[in-house]
N, CA, C and O of each residue as an XYZ file, in Angstrom:
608
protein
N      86.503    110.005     48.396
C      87.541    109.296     49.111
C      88.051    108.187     48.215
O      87.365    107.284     47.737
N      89.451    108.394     48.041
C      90.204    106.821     47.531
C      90.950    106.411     48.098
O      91.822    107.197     48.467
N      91.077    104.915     48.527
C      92.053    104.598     48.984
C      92.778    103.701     48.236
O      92.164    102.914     47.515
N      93.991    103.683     48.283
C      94.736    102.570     46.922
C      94.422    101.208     47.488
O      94.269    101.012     48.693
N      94.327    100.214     46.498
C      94.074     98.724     46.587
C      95.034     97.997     47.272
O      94.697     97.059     47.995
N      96.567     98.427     47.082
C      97.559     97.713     47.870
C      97.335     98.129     48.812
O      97.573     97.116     49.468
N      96.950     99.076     49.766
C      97.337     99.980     50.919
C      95.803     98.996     52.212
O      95.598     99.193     53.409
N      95.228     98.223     51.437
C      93.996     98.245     52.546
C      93.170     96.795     51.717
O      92.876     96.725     50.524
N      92.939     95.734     52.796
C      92.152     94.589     52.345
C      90.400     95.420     51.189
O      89.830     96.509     51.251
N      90.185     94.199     50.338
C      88.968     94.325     49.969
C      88.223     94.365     50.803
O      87.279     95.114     50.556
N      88.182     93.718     52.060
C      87.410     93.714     53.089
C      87.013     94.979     53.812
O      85.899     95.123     54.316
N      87.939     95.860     53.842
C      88.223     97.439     54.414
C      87.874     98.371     53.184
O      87.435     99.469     53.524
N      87.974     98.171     51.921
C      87.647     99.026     50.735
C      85.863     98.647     50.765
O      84.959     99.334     51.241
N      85.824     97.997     50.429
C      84.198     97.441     50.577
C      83.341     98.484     51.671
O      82.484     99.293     51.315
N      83.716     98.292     52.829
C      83.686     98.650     53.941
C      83.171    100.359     53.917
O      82.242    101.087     54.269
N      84.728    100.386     53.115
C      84.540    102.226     53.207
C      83.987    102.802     51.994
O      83.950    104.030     51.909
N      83.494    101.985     50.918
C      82.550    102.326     49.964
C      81.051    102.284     50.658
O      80.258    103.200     50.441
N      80.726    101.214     51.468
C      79.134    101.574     51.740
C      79.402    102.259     53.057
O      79.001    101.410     53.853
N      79.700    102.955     53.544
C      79.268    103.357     54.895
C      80.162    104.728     54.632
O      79.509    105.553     55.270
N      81.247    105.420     54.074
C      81.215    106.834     53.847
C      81.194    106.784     53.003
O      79.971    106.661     52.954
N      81.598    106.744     51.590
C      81.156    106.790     50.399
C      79.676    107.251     49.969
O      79.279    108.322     49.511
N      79.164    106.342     50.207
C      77.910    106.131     50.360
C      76.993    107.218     51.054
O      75.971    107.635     50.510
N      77.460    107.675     52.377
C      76.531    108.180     53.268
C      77.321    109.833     52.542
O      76.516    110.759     52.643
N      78.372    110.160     52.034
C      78.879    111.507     51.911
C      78.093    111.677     50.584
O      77.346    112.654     50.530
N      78.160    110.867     49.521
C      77.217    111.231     48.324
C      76.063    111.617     48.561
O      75.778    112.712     48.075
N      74.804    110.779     49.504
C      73.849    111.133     50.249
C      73.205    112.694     50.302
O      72.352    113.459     49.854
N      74.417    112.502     51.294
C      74.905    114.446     52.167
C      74.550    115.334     50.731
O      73.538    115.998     50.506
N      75.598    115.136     49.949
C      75.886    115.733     48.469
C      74.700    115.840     48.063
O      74.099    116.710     48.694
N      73.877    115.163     47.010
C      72.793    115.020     46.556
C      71.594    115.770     47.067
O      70.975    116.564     46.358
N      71.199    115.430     48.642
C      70.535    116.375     49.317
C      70.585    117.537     49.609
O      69.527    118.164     49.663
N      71.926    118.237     49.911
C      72.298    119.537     49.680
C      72.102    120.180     48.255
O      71.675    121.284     47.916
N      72.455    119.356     47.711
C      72.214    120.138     45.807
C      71.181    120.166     45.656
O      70.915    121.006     44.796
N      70.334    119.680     46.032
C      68.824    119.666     45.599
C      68.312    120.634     46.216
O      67.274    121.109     45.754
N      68.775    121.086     47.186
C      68.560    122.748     48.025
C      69.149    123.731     47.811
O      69.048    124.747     48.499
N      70.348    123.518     46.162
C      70.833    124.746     46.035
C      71.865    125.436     47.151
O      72.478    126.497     47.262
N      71.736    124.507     47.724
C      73.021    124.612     49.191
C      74.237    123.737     49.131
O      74.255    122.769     48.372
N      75.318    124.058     49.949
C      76.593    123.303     50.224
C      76.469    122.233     51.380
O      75.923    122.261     52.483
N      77.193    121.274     50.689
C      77.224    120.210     52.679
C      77.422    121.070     53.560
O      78.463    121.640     53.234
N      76.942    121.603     54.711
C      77.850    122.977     55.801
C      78.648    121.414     57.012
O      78.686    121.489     58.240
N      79.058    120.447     56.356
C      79.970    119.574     57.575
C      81.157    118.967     57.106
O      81.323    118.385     56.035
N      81.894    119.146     57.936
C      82.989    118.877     58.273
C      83.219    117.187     58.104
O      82.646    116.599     59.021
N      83.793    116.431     57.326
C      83.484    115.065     57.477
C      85.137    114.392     57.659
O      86.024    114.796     56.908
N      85.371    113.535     58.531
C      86.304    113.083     59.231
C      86.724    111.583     59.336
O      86.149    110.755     60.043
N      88.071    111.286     58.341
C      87.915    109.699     58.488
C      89.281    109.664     59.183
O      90.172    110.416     58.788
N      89.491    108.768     60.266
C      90.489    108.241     60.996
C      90.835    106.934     60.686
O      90.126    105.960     60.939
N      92.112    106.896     60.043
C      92.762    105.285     59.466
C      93.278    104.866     60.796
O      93.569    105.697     61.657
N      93.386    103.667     60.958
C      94.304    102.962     61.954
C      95.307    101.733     60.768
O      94.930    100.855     59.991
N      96.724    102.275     61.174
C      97.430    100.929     60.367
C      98.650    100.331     61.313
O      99.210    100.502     62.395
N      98.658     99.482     60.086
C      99.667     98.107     60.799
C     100.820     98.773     61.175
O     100.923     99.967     61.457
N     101.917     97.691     61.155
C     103.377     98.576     61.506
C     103.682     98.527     60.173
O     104.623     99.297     59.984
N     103.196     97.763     58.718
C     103.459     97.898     57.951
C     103.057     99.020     56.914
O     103.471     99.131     55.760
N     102.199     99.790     57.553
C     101.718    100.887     56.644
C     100.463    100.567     56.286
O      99.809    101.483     55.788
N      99.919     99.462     56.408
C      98.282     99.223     55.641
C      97.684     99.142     56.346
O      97.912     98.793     57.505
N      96.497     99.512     55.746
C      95.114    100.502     56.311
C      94.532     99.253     57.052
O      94.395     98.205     56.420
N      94.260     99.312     58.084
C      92.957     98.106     59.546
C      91.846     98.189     59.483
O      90.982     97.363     59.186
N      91.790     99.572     59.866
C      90.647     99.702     60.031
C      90.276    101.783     60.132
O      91.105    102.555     60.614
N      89.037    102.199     59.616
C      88.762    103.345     59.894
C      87.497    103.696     60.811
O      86.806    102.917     61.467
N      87.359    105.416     60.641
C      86.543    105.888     61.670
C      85.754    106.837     61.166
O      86.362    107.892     61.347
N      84.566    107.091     60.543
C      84.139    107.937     60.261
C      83.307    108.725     60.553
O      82.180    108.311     60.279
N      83.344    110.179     61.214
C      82.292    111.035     61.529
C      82.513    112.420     61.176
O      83.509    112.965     60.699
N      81.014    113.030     61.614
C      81.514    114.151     61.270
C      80.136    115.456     61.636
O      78.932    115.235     61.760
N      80.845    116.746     61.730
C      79.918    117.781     62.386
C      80.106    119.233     61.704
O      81.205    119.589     61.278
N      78.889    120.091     61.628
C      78.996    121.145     61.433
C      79.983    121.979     61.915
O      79.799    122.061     63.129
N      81.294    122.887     61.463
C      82.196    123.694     62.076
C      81.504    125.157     63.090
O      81.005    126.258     62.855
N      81.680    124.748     63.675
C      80.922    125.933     64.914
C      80.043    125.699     65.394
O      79.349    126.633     65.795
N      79.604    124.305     65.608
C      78.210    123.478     66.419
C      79.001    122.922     67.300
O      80.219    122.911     67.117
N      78.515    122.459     68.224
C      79.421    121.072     69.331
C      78.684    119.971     68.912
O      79.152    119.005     69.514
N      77.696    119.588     68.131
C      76.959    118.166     68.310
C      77.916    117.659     66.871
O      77.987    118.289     65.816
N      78.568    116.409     67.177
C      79.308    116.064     66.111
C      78.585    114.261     66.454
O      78.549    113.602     67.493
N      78.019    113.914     64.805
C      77.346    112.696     64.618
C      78.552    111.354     64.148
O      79.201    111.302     63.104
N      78.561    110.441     65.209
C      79.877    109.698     64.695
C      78.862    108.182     64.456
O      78.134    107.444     65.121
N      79.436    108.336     62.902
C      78.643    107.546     61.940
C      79.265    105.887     61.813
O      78.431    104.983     61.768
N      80.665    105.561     61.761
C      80.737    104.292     60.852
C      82.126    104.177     61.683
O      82.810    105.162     61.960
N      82.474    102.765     62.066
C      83.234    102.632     62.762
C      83.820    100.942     61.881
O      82.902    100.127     61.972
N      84.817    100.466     61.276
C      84.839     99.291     60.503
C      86.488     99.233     60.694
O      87.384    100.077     60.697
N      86.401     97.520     60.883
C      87.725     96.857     60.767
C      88.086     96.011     60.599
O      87.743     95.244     61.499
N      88.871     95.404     59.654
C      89.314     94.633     59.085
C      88.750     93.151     59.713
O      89.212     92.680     60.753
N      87.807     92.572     59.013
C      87.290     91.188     59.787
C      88.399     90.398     59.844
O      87.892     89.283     59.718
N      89.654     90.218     59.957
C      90.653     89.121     60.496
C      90.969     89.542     61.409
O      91.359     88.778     62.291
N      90.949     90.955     61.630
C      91.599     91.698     62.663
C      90.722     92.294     64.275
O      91.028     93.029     65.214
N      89.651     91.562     63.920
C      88.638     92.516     64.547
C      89.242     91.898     66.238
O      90.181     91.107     66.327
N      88.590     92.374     67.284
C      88.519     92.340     68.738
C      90.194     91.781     69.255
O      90.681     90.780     69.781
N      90.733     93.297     68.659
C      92.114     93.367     68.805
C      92.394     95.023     69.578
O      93.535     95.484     69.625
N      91.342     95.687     70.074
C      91.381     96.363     70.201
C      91.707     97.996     69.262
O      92.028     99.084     69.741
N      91.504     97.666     68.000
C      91.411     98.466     66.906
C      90.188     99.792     67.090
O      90.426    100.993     66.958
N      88.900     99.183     67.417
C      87.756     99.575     66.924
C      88.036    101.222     68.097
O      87.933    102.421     67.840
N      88.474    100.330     69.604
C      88.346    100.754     70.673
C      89.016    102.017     70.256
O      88.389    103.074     70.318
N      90.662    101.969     69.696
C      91.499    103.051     69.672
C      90.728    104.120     69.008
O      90.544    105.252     69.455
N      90.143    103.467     67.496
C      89.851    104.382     66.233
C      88.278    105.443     67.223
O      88.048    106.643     67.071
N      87.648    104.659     67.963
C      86.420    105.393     68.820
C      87.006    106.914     69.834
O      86.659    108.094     69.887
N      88.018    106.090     70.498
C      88.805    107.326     71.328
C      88.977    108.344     70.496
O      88.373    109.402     70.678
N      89.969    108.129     69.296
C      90.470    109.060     68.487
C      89.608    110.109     68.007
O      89.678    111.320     68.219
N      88.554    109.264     67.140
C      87.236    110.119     67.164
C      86.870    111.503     68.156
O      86.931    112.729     68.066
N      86.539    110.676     68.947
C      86.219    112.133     69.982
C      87.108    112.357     70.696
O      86.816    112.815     71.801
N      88.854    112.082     70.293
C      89.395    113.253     70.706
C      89.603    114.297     69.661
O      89.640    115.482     69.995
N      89.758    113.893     68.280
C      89.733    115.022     67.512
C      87.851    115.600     67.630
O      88.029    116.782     67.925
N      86.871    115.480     67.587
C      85.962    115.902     67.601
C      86.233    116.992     69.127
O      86.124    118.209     69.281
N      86.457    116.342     69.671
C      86.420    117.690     71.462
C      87.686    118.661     70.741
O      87.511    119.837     71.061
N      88.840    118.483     69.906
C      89.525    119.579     69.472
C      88.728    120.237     68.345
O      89.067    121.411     68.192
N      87.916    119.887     67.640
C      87.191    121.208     66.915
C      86.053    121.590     67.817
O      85.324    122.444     67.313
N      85.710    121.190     69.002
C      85.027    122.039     69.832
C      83.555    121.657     69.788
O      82.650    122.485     69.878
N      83.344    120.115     69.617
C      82.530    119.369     69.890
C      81.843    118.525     71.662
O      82.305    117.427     71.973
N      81.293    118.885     72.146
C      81.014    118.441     73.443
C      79.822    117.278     73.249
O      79.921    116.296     73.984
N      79.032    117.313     72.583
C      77.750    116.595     71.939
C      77.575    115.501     71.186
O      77.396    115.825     70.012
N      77.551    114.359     71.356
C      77.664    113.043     70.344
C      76.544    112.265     70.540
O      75.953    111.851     71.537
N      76.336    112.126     68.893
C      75.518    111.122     68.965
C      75.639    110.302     67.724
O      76.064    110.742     66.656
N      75.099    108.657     68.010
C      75.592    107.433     67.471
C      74.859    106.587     67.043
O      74.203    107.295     66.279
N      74.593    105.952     66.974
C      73.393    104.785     66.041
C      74.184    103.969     65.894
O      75.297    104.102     65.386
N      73.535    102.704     66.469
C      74.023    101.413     66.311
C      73.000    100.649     65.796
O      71.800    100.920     65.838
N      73.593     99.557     65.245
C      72.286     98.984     64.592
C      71.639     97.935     65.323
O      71.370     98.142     66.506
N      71.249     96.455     64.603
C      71.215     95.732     65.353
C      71.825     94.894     66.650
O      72.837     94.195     66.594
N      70.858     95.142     68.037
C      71.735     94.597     68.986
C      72.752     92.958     68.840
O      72.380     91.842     68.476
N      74.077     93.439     69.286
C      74.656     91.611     69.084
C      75.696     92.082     70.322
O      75.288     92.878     71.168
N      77.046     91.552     70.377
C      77.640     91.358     71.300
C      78.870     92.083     71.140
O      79.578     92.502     72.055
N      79.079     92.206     69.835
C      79.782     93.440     69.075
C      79.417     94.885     69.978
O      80.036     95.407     70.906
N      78.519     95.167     69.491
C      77.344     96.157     69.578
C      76.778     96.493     70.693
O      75.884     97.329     70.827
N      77.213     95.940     71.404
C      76.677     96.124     73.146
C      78.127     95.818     73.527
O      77.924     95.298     74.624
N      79.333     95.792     73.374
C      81.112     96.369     73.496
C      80.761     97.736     73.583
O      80.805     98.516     74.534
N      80.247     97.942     71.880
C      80.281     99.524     71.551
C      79.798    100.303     72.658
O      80.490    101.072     73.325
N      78.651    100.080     72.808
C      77.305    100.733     73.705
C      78.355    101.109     74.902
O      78.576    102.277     75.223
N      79.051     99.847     75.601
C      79.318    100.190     76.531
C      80.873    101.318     76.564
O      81.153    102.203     77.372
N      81.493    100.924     75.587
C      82.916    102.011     75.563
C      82.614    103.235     75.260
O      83.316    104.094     75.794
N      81.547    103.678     74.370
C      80.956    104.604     74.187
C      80.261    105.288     75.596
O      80.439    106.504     75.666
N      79.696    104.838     76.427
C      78.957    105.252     77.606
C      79.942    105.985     78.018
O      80.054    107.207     77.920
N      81.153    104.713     78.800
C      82.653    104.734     80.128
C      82.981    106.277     79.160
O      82.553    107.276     79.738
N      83.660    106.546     77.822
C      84.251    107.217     76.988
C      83.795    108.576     78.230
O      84.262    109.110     79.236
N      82.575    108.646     77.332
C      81.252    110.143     78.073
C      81.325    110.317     78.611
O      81.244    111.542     78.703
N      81.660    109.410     80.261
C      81.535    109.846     81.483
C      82.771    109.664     81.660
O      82.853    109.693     82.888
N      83.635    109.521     81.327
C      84.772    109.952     81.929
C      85.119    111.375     81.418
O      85.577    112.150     82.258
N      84.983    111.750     80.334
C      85.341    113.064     79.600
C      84.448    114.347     80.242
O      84.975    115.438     80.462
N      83.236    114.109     80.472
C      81.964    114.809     80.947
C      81.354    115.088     79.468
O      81.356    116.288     79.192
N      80.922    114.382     78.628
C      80.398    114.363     77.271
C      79.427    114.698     77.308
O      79.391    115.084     78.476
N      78.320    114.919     76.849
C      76.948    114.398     76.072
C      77.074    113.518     75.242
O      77.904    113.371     74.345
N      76.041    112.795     75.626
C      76.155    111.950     74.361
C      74.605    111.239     74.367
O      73.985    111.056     75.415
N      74.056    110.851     72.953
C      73.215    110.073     72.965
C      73.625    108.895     71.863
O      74.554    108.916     71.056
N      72.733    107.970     72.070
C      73.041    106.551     71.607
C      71.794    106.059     71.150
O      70.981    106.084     72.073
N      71.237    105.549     69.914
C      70.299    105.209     69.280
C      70.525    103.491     69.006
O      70.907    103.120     67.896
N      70.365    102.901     69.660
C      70.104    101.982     69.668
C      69.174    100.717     69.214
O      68.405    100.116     69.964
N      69.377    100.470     67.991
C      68.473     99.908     67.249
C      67.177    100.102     67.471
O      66.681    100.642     66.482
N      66.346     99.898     68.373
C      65.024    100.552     68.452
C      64.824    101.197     69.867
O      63.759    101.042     70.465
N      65.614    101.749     70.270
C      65.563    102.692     71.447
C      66.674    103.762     71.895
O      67.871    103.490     71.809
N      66.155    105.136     72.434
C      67.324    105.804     72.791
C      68.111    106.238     73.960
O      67.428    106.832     74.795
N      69.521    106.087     74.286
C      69.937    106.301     75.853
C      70.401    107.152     75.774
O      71.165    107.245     74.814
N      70.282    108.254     76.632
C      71.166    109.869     76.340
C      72.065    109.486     77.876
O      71.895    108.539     78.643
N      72.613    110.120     77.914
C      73.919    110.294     78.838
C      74.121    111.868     79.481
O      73.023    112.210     79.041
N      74.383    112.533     79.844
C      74.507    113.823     79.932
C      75.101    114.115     81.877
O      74.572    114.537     82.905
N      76.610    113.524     81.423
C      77.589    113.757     82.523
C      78.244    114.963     83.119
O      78.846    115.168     84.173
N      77.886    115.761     81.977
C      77.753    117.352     82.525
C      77.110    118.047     84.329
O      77.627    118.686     85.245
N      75.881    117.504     84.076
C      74.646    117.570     84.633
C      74.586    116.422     85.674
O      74.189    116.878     86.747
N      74.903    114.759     85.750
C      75.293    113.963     86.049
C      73.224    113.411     86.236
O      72.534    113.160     87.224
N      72.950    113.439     84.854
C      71.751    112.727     84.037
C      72.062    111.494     83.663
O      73.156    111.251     83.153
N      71.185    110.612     83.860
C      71.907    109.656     82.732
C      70.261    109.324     82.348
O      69.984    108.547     81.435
């Protein structure tokens, strides 16, 4: 992945060097070492200004012909943040994930803060309104969801 320097703060390049960059080389490396291909599908969603430059992105991603699609990295522009950015780029996510035929999500958040318990919760409302699966890893604990079934 490149993104040009004019097009997106250092703050947002930074951003998208450790958390896909980073996690897709990973992928890479481990697959080669098995003599195998990544078999996933990996998915970044930009959100921009009215001026054309990059806010904030969305990154996840799932095996093509599985439904469990893992949505990894969610980052936005720290001047810009709790502008409702994060919220859009999350929707978007799993609406393109439910169009390749994903029903199954699951998420990892890190340490609990106030950020992070927003997430928890838009992520939940998201699930149950859609009838999702979903599970949520939560810094040291896990909440599954499963609105299908009407589990929680």
């Amino acid at each position: 992945m490149e993104l040009v320097r004019c097009s997106a703060s250092e703050n947002l390049l930074e951003g998208a060097r450790n958390y896909v960059e980073l996690h897709i080389s990973h992928l890479k490396d481990f697959y080669e070492s098995r003599n195998t291909c990544d078999p996933f599908k990996h998915v970044v969603a930009y959100a921009v200004n009215e001026v054309g430059i990059i806010v904030g992105f969305r990154y996840f991603y799932h095996k093509p012909g599985s439904t469990l699609c893992h949505l990894f990295a969610t980052f936005v522009d720290v001047d810009l943040r709790k502008n409702g950015i994060a919220s859009s780029l999350i929707k978007k996510s799993f609406e393109l994930a439910v169009a390749d035929g994903c029903t199954e999500f699951e998420v990892r958040l890190t340490e609990p803060s106030v950020e992070k318990d927003a997430l928890f919760y838009l992520y939940k409302e998201f699930a149950k309104s859609n009838s999702l699966k979903l599970k949520i890893y939560y810094w040291n604990r896990l909440v599954q969801f499963d609105y299908e079934t009407c589990n929680t």
